[in-house]
N, C-alpha and C positions, 0 to 999 in steps of 0.2 A: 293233494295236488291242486285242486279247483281253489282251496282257500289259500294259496300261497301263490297264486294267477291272480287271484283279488284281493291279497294286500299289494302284489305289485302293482294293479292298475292303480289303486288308489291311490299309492304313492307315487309313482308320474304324475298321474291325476293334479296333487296337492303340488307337485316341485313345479308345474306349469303354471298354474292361477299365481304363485308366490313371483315365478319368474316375468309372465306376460304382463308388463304394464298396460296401464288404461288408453286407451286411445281415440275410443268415440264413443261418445253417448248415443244410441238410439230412441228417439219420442219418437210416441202413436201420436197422430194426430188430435186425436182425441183426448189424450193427454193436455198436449200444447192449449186446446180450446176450452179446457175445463179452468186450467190457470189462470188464462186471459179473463174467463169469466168471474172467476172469485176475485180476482183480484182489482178488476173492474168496478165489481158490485162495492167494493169497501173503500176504494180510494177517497181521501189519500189517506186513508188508515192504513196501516201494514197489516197484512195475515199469513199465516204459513201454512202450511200443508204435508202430508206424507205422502214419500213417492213407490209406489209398487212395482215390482221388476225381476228382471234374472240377471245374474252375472256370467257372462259367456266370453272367458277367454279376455283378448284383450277389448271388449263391447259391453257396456251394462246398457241393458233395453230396459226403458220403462216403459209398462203396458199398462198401467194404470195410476189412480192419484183420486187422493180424497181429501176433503178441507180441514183445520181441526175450527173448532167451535170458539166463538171471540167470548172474551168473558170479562167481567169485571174485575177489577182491582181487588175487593174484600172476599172474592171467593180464593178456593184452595185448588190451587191451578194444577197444580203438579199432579197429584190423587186421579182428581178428574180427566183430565188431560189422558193421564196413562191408561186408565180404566176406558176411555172413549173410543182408545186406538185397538185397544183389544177386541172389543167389541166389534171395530168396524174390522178386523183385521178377518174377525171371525165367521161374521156375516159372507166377506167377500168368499172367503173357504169354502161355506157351505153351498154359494151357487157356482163354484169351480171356478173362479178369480183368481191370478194371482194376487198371493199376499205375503210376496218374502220383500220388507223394507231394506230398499237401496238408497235412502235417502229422503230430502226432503226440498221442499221450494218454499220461497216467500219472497216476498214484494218490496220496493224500494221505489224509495223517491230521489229523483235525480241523480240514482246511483249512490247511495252514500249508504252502503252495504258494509264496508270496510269496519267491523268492529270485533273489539273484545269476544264481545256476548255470540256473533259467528263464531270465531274459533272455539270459544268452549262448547257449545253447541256440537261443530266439529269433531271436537275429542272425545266428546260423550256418545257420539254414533259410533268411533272409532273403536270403542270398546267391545263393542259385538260383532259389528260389521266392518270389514277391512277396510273393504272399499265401496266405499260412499259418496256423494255428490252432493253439491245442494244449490238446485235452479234458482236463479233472481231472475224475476223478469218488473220491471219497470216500466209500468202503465202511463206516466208522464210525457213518453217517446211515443206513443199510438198514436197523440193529435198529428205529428210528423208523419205519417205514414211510416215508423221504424217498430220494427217486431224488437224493443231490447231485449232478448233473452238469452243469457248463456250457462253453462255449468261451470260449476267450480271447485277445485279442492285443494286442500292443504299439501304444499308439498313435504317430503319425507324429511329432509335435513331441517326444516322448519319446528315439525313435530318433534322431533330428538331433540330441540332444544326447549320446548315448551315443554314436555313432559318434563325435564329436569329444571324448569323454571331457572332460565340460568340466558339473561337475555346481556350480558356484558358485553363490550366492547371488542376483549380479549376472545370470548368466546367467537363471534361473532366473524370475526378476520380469519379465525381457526378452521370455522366450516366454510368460509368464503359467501357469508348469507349478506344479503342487501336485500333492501326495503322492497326491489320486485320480484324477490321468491318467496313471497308469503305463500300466497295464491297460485294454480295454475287450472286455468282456461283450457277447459277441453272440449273439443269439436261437437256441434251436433246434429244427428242427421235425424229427418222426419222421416219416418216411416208409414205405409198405410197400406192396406190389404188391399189387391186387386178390385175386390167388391168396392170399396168406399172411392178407391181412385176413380172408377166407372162412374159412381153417383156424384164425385165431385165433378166429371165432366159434365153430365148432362145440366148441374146448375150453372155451369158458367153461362155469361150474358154474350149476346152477340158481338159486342161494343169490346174494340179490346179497351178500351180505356176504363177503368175500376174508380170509383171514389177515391180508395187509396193513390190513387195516381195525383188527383187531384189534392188530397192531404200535402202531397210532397213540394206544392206549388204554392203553397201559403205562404206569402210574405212579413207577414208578421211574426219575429222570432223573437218580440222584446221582454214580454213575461219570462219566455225561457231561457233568456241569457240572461235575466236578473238577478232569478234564483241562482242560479248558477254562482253569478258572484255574488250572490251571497254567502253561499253556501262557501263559498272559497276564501271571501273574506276573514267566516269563522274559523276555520281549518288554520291559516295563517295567524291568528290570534292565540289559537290552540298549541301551534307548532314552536310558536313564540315564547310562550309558558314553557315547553319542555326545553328549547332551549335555555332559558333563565333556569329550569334546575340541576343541568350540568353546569353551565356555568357557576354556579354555586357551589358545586361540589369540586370541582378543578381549583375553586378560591380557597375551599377548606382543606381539598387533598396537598396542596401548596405551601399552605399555611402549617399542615401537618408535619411533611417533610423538613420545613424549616427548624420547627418546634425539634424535629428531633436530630437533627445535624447537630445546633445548642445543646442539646442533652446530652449526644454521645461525645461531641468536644469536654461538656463540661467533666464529664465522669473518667473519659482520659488524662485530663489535670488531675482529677481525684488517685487515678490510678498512679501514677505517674509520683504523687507524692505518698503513696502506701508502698511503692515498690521501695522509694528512698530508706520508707522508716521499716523497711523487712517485713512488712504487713502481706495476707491475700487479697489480691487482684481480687476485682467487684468484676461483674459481666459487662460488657459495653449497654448492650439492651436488654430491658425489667417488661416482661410482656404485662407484669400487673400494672403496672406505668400506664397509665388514658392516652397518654402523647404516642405509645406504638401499638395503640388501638384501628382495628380496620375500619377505614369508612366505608361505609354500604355504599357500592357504584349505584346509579337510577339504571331500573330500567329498559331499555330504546324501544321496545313492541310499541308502546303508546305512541311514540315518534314515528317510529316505522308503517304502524297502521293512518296516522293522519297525514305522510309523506303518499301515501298511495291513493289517498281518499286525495289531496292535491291536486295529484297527477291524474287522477279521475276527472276531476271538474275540469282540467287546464284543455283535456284531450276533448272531452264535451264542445268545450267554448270555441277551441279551437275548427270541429267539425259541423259546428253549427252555423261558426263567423262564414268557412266557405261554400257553407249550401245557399248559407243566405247569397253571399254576393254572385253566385253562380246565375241564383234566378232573378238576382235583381237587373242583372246584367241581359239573360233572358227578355225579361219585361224590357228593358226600355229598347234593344233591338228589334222586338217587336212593335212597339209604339213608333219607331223610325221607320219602320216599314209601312 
């Protein structure tokens, strides 16, 4: 009886976590300040990290995070790499750390996160871990006084089509997918234990006014809307290229179709005079034939991912253009005063 009480809880259990989607992240604090630091320390080099945590329901709390190690080009990353995390996985075990990986973070410049090499990343945590996340935070935005840091993850109709690598047109209209349900942005809440909120009182200054306040008041926003379009400008260069190779393909699918209307016209004359002379009928269409050969469609993920990385920079420039003119307008009311 007791073991037929606990296959049924387990099995509510399992029908919950499958049914409760994700809906907030929870970071320790200390967390948050560990990331800021690594990734401070290396700018503007990119690094990543592994995130430690539990899954609870529709909440994964990270309670911990560790760096991995930067290495060279000629070593054997992967080997190392895994063997490092073991290790730290294991150490943390031994002084009673969480150590069940829910993920992981890594650093970005001006946001240009949006890649390949994420989603397989992605799909490779997917394999063990359902549900996973992976923090970017964006050290670029600190001089502004802006914390960028959000969570992120693949949404589900996205994965169903990337596991069958099947990124067509046709498909595409079928699941009703577009270029902003790659990704989905999920909420996050800081978290910190009584004790540390108490210690973080007693540091604060008497002054309400913070440096960060001050960060926010800089007028000079011209390096970081440069990069910006630059960064934009490649992306459109980029966008440009994939454009020209459907175009390419629409020239050749076209040119195909043509080819084979001629073929099937001709082979109906053909037929037409084998009917006369009591001969058998040929088939209209000869799949050994090159001309009713399938062209391979492109593609669109690469489209798709540098339509987002766009719309990344445009939304940048756009909330930059009116911070600036907010304080510019600031400053010179003041100066009339």
């Amino acid at each position: 009886m007791a073991n037929t009480t606990t296959r049924s809880f387990l099995q509510v259990a399992s029908t919950e976590e499958v049914v409760a989607p994700l809906r907030v992240v929870q970071m320790e604090g200390l967390v948050i300040l560990k990331i800021i630091k690594h990734c401070k320390e290396f700018s503007p080099a990119l690094v990543t990290g592994q995130l430690l945590g539990l899954d609870v329901g529709s909440v994964l709390e990270i309670t911990n995070c560790f760096p991995f190690p930067t290495r060279e080009e000629d070593e054997e990353i992967e080997a190392d790499g895994a063997n490092y995390q073991l290790e730290m996985m294991r150490c943390l075990r031994e002084v009673n750390v969480d150590n069940n990986t829910v993920g992981w973070y890594q650093s970005t410049l001006l946001g240009s996160f949006q890649t390949v090499e994420l989603i397989e990343t992605f799909m490779n945590y997917q394999e063990n871990i359902r549900r996973c996340v992976c923090i970017i935070y964006d050290p670029s935005k600190a001089n502004q006084g802006v914390l960028a840091l959000k969570a992120l993850k693949l949404s589900d109709s996205f994965m169903d089509l990337y596991r069958n690598n099947n990124f067509t047109g046709e498909k595409l209209r079928e699941k009703n997918l577009s270029w902003v349900d790659i990704f989905e942005e999920i909420p996050i809440k800081v978290s910190n234990s009584a004790l540390v909120s108490a210690f973080m009182t007693e540091l604060e200054a008497d002054s309400p006014v913070t440096q960060c306040d001050y960060d926010r008041l800089h007028l000079s926003t011209n390096p970081y809307m440069e990069r910006n379009v630059e960064f934009l400008i490649e992306c459109m260069d980029d966008l440009s290229m994939e454009q020209q190779k459907f175009q390419f393909y629409y020239r050749n699918l076209s040119r195909q179709q043509s080819q084979q209307q001629q073929w099937i016209q001709k082979r109906r004359m053909e037929n037409m005079a084998r009917k006369a002379a009591g001969e058998e009928l040929l088939p209209e269409e000869d799949p050994s034939n090159p001309v009713f050969k399938p062209i391979p469609e492109p593609s669109r993920l690469d489209s798709f991912l540098i339509t987002n990385q766009v719309a990344n920079y445009c939304n940048q420039i756009q909330g930059a253009a009116g911070q600036s003119f907010s304080r510019l307008y600031l400053t010179k009311a003041l100066q009339e005063n």
